[in-house]
C-alpha angles and dihedrals in degrees: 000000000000113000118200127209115280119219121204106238115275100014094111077075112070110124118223098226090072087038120031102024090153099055124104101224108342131159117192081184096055090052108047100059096041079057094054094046096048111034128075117193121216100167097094111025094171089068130077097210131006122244123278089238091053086053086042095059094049087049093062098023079069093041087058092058094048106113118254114263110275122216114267114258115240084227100040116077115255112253098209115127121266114272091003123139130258115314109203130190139151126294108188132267124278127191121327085029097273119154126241129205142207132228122214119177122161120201121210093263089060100246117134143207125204124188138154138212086240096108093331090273147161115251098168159352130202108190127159132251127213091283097047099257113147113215127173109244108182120083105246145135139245099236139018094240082065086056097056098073109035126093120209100084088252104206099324131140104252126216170215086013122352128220112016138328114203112246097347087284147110126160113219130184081349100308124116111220123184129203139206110281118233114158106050101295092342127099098230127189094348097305152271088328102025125156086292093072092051129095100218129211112258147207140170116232125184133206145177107296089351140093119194144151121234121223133214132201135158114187116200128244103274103013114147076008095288117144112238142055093253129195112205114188120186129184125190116205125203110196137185095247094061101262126147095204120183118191116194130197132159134161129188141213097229131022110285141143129264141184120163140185154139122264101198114157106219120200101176089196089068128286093245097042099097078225111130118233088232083106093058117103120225135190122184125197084220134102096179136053127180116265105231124206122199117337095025089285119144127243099217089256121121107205124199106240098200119134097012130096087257081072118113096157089112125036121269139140115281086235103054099090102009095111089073086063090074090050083047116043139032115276133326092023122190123109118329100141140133100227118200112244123226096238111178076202143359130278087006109148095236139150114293108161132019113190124163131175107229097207101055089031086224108145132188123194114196120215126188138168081210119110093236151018124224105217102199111170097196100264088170109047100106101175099270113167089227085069099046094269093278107165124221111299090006083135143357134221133220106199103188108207160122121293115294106248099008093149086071097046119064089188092065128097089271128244097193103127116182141196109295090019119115120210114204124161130166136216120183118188104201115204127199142128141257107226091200116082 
């Protein structure tokens, strides 16, 4: 007579939170039955059933030879559960040893947000098209080590100053300071050691109707060769209506000069789709961009932008006059601009970008309290493996911030901030879909 495994009552539901906290995907409840159902049990043919404890010990005899979580692929959708909190888990180790973690929150629509303390910045964003696909659309890697050795600024929080200082050098309450060059003979993106290359100090916050992760960084007196001892706080949201909101604040012990954003690289098709974004459409709230003379530095000049092809006033596809770029500008040509953004009144969070991929339908609108936007439609991205194999224009970028080189130009919007000043600025990245194709 065949015998089959007896289960106490109740325990098919045991949840695996209580029991199993340490399992990726695990369902006691899954397991047991299919046991009871589909093993018959010859060792003890005088008993009906066979002890709890002896159920007990197969159970966790097959939790132990579940596989260890595995970091969550920049291409692959989260798993986390809808509206749940942070889920935290390790993202590998960069220079001097330090650790590095990962960031996971879904919202309840089921879009999701990864970041990481390695330099604050975005790993990933699944986000849906017209027909419900989830697909991730941010440029990213799976791990920090990856990170480490790329060189287009994928998704981080860059600082000191975005964007480029002139010569490595600003003068400010009549003392010249220089900075580490490089670009050539410009201080770009903080330097060679900017907010990127930092592990930041991290921790989750929760609102209503939205789930985020606060970072910390304090950056010494004469690092990257800044005056002033500066402490940067930012903080991603993740909200149910499908926002990536990031909120920046920083304050500093002496007088010294800041300009922070995001330089996340956005390819609504999909990151991973090989598929170009000159098919995008873009539209800027902007009719002026800044003239810029040799390194990418601006003259000082705003320039309309109405009837050339610098001209996103009106909606058309990135690609459409792209190719007068290459007549126009040094190689390689394409985007790479700090346009001048309409503002009724300044520091008001407004909309700065609308882009939209017309195949998938799926559609961001970009919204800033900061005077301008950089659109930068990776021209130099080549394909090199270091920097994930991303061709030429296989995303672009909308760095909102404050004018490039403004500590060498008093008539810019200024960038001075000073002891017992706060510096806060917000940039929201709105995601939905247009249901027309």
């Amino acid at each position: 007579m065949r015998h089959r495994v007896g289960i106490p009552r109740g325990l098919n539901r045991i949840r695996p939170s209580r029991c199993l906290p340490c399992l990726p995907d695990f369902r006691t409840a899954d397991i047991i039955p299919a046991m009871t159902t589909a093993i018959p049990i010859r060792l003890f043919p005088r008993q009906r059933t066979v002890g709890w404890r002896f159920c007990l010990f197969l159970v966790f005899g097959l939790a132990l030879a579940v596989p260890a979580t595995h970091l969550v692929c920049a291409d692959q959708t989260p798993t986390a559960s809808k509206g749940s909190r942070v889920k935290k888990q390790s993202f590998g180790k960069v220079p001097d040893n330090l650790e590095t973690h990962l960031f996971t929150f879904v919202n309840k629509n089921g879009v999701s947000l990864q970041v990481t303390d390695y330099g604050a910045r975005i790993v990933a964003v699944h986000v849906p098209d017209r027909a419900g696909r989830l697909e991730n659309v941010n440029l990213g890697f799976d791990s920090a080590e990856k990170y480490i050795a790329h060189t287009a600024y994928f998704g981080c929080t860059t600082g000191r100053f975005a964007n480029r200082i002139g010569k490595g050098r600003f003068v400010l309450d009549g003392k010249e300071f220089k900075l580490a060059t490089n670009n050539g003979a410009e201080h770009l993106h903080g330097g060679k050691k900017g907010f990127d290359r930092q592990v930041w100090a991290s921790e989750e916050v929760t609102a209503a109707g939205a789930t985020g992760v606060k970072f910390t960084h304090v950056s010494p007196d004469g690092d990257e060769g800044y005056p002033g001892e500066l402490t940067t706080v930012v903080t991603y949201w993740l909200t149910d209506e499908s926002e990536v909101k990031i909120e920046y604040a920083a304050t500093t012990k002496q007088p010294t000069v800041l300009n922070l954003t995001n330089h996340a690289y956005w390819n609504l098709a999909g990151a991973n789709s090989g598929k170009d974004v000159l098919k995008h459409t873009l539209r800027l709230e902007s009719d002026e961009f800044l003239s810029v003379g040799e390194g990418m530095i601006p003259t000082g000049k705003k320039t309309a932008t109405a009837g050339t092809f610098m001209d996103f006033s009106k909606t058309h596809a990135i690609g459409s006059r792209i190719e007068e770029t290459h007549k126009a500008f040094d190689p390689p040509g394409g985007y790479d601009h700090c346009y001048v953004l309409r503002k009724p009144k300044a520091g008001a969070l407004t909309l700065a970008a609308r882009v939209e991929d017309p195949e998938s339908g799926r559609l961001m609108e970009v919204f800033t309290t900061e005077p301008a936007v950089q659109f930068y439609s990776a021209n130099f991205l080549d394909g090199a493996p270091e920097n994930g194999g991303h061709k030429k224009h296989g995303a672009l970028c909308l760095e909102t911030q404050h004018y490039p080189d403004s500590p060498n130009r008093p008539e810019f919007p200024t960038t001075v901030l000073r002891p017992g000043e706060r510096y806060t600025q917000t940039t929201v990245y709105k995601f939905s879909v247009n249901s027309q194709p």
